[in-house]
Legacy VTK file of the C-alpha trace (Angstrom):
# vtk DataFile Version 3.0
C-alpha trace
ASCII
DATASET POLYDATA
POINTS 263 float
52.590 3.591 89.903
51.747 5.667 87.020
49.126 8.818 87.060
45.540 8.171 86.603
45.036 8.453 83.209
43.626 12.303 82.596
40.552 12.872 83.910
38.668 14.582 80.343
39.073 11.106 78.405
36.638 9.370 81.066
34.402 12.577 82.449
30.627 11.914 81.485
27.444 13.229 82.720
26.574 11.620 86.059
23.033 12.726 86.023
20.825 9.815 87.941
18.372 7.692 86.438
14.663 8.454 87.159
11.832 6.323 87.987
10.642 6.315 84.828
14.658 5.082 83.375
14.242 2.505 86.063
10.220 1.008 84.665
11.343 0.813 81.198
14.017 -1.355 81.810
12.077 -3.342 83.876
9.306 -3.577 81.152
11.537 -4.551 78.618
12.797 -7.224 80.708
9.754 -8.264 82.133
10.633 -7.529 85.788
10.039 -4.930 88.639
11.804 -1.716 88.764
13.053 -3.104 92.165
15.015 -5.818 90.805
16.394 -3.180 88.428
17.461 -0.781 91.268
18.602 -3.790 93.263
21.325 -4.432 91.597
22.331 -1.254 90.750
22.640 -0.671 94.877
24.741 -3.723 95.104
27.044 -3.644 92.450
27.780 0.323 92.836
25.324 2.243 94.662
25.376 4.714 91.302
27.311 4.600 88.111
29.537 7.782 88.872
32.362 8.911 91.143
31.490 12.504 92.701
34.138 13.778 90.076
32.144 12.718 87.124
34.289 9.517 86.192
32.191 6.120 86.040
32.642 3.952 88.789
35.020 1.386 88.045
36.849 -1.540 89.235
40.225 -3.335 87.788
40.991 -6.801 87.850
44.182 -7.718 88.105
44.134 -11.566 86.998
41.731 -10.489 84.005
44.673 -8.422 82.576
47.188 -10.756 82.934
45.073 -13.419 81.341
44.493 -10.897 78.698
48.402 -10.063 78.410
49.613 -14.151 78.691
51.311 -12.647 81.838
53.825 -10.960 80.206
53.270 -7.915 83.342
53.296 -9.962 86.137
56.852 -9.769 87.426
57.207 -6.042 86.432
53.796 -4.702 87.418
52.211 -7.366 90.245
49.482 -4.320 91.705
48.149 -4.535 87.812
48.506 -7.668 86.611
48.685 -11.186 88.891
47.441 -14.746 88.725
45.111 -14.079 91.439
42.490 -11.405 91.860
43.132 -8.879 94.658
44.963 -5.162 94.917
42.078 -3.703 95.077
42.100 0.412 96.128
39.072 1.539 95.634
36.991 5.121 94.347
38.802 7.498 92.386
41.983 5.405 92.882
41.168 2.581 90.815
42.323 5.349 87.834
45.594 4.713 89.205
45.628 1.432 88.658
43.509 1.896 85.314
46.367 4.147 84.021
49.487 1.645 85.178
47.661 -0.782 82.980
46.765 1.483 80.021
50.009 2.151 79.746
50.911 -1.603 79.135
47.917 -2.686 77.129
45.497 -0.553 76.434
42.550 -2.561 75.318
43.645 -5.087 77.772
43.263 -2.563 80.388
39.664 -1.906 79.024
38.756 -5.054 79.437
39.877 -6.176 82.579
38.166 -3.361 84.095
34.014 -3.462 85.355
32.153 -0.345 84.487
29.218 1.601 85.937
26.068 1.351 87.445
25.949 -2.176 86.710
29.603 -2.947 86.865
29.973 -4.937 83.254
32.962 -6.179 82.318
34.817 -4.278 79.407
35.209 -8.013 77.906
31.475 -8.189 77.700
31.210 -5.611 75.486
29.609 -7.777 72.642
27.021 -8.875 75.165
26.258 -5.831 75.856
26.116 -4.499 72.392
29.270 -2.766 71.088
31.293 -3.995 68.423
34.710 -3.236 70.299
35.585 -1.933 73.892
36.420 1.310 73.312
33.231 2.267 72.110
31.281 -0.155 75.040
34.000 2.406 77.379
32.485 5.421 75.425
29.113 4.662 76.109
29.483 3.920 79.838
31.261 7.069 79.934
28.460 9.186 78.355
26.137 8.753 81.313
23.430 6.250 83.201
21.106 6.126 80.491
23.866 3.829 78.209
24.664 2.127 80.925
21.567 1.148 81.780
20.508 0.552 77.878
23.585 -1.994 78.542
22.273 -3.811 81.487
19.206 -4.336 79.119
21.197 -5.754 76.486
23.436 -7.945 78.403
20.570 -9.881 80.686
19.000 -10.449 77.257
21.786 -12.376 76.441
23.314 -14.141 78.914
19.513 -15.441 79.144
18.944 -13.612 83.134
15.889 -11.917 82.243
13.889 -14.925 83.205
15.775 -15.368 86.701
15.616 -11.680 87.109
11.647 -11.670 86.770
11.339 -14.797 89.288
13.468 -12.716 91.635
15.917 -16.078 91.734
18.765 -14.187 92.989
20.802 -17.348 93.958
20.556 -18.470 89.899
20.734 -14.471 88.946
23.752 -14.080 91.320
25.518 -17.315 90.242
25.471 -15.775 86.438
26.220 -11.949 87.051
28.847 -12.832 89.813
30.242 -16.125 89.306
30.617 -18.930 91.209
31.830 -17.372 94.329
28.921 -15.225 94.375
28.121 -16.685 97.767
31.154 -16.285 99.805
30.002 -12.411 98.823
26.779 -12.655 99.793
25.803 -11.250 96.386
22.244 -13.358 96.277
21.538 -12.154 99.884
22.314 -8.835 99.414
20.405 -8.441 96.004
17.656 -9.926 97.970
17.389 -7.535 100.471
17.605 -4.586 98.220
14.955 -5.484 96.401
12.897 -6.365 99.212
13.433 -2.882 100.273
12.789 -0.872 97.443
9.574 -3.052 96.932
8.342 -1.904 100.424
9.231 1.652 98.962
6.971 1.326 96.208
9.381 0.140 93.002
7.460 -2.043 91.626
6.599 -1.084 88.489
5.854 -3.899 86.862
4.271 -2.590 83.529
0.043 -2.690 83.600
-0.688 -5.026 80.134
-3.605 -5.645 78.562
-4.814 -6.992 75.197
-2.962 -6.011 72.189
0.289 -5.693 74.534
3.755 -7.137 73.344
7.145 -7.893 74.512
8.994 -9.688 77.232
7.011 -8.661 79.876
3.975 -10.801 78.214
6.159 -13.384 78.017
7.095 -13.572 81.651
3.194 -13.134 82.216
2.430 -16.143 80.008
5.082 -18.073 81.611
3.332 -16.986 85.137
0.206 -18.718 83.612
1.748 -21.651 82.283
1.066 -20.657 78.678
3.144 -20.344 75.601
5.355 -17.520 75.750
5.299 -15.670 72.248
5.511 -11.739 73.786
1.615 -11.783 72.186
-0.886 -10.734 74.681
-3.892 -12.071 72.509
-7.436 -13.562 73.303
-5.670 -16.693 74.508
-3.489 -14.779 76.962
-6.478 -12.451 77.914
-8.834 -15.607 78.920
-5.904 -17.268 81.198
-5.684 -13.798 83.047
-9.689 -13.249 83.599
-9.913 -16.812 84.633
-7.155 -16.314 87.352
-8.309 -13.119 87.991
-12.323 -14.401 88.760
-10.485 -17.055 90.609
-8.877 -14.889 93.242
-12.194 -12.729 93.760
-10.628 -9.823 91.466
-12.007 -7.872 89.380
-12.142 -10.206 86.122
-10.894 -7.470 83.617
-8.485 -8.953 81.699
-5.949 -6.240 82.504
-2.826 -7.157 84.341
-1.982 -4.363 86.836
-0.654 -4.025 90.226
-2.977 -6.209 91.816
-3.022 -9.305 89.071
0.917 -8.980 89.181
0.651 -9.710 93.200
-1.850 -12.196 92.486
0.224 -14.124 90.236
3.868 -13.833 91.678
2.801 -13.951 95.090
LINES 1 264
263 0 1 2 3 4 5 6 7 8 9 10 11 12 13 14 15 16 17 18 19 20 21 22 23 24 25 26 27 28 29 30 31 32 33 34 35 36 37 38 39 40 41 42 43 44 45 46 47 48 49 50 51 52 53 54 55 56 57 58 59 60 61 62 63 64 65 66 67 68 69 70 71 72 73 74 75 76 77 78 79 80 81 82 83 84 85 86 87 88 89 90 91 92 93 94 95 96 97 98 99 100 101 102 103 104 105 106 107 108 109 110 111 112 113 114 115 116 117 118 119 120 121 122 123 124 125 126 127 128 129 130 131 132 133 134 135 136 137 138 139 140 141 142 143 144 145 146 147 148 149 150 151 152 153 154 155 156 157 158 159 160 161 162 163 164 165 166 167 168 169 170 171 172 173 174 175 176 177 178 179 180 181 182 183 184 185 186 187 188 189 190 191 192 193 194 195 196 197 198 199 200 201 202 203 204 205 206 207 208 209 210 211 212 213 214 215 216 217 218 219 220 221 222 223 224 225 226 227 228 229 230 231 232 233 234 235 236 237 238 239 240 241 242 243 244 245 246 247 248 249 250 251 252 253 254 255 256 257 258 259 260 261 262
C-alpha cells in the first residue's frame, strides 16, 4: 500500500466550533443548533483527527466508478465494485494516498470530508467550482466546513426536513437509501434529543422586520406563505397563536413561541 500522502498538504486548524458557529447555521437554515450538532456527532464526532488532518473516509466503489474500473484488479483495498475496506482514523490517508497516486481528483472525490462528512463529488453543492479547492476549504478548519453544510442542505432542499426534525426523510437524503440498516435516522434522533435537553436550541428569537429562512420555516409553522418576510401579516399569525396558548401576545417569536409552535 502506498504512504499516506504527506501530512503538510492536508494539516488545517482543528480549532472547534462554538455555540455561537453552531446558532448561525441553524438560523440560516431555519433550525435548532441541536439538529446542527446532531449530525455533526453522528457523522464524525468533530471534523479533525488529533493530528490536525480532517476526518475522512474513502470509498472504494466511488473511485472505481470514477476510474471505469480500470484499478480494480491491481488495487482491490482502493478501488472495488462494492463498498467496504474500510480502516479507519489516521489510516484512511493510507488508503487516500494508494488512490492519489492513481487518480488524483478521483481520489478527491471518492473520499467524505469533515465534520459533516461531504462527499468530494458534492463539491458544487456545496459551493466550490472544483474539488481541490472544496478539499482546500475543508482542510482550512470547521468554520468552512460548516459554511459547507450550510450550502449543501440549501441545495439538496434538507433545510425544510432538517427544521421538522424528520430525520427518517433527512437521513434518507444525507445517507442514502440504506440509511436504515445504519440506524442513521435513529441515531440523529437521539443526538438531538440530547443536546436539546442540554440546552442547544437556539432557534433564532424573530420579530418584525426579520428576514431569511428561519421566517420561512416560521411561516410554514403557521400555515402562511413563506417569503423569508416577517411583516404585519406574519406578526398577526404569531400574536394570534401566541394569545391562543395563554402567552404573552407580543408578536416576538422566542424560546417559548418556538415550543409553542413545534411542540
Amino acid at each position: 500500500m502506498t504512504a499516506s500522502p504527506p501530512a503538510a498538504e492536508f494539516t488545517g486548524n482543528p480549532a472547534p466550533l462554538t455555540p455561537t458557529d453552531f446558532a448561525a447555521a441553524a438560523a440560516a437554515l431555519g433550525c435548532t443548533a441541536a439538529a446542527v450538532r446532531a449530525v455533526v456527532a453522528v457523522e464524525s464526532r468533530g471534523g479533525f483527527l488529533a493530528d490536525g488532518r480532517p476526518r475522512i473516509l474513502f470509498e472504494r466503489h466511488k473511485f472505481s466508478a470514477f476510474t471505469g474500473h480500470a484499478f480494480d484488479d491491481s488495487h482491490p483495498a482502493v478501488s472495488a465494485r462494492q463498498p467496504g475496506g474500510y480502516l479507519g482514523g489516521a489510516r484512511e490517508y493510507d488508503r487516500l494516498g494508494e488512490a492519489l497516486a492513481l487518480d488524483r481528483l478521483a481520489a478527491l472525490k471518492a473520499a467524505s470530508w469533515g465534520a459533516f462528512q461531504i462527499m468530494g463529488f458534492n463539491h458544487a453543492a456545496a459551493g466550490f467550482r472544483d474539488v481541490e479547492s472544496f478539499v482546500a476549504a475543508m482542510v482550512s478548519g470547521h468554520a468552512a466546513q460548516l459554511r459547507a453544510f450550510v450550502a449543501f442542505i440549501r441545495a439538496q432542499g434538507l433545510a425544510d426536513a432538517l427544521a421538522r426534525a424528520d430525520w427518517p426523510v433527512f437521513a434518507r437524503a444525507y445517507n442514502g437509501p440504506a440509511y436504515a440498516a445504519h440506524a442513521y435516522d435513529t441515531r440523529i434522533a437521539e443526538a438531538h434529543a440530547r443536546f436539546l435537553a442540554e440546552g442547544a436550541d437556539q432557534r433564532p428569537t424573530l420579530r418584525h422586520g426579520a428576514t431569511g429562512e428561519a421566517v420561512r420555516q416560521l411561516q410554514r409553522l403557521l400555515g402562511l406563505s413563506a417569503d423569508g418576510l416577517f411583516g404585519p401579516a406574519t406578526q398577526a399569525a404569531v400574536t394570534a397563536r401566541q394569545r391562543a396558548a395563554g402567552l404573552p401576545a407580543d408578536g416576538v417569536v422566542g424560546p417559548q413561541t418556538w415550543a409553542m409552535l413545534t411542540g
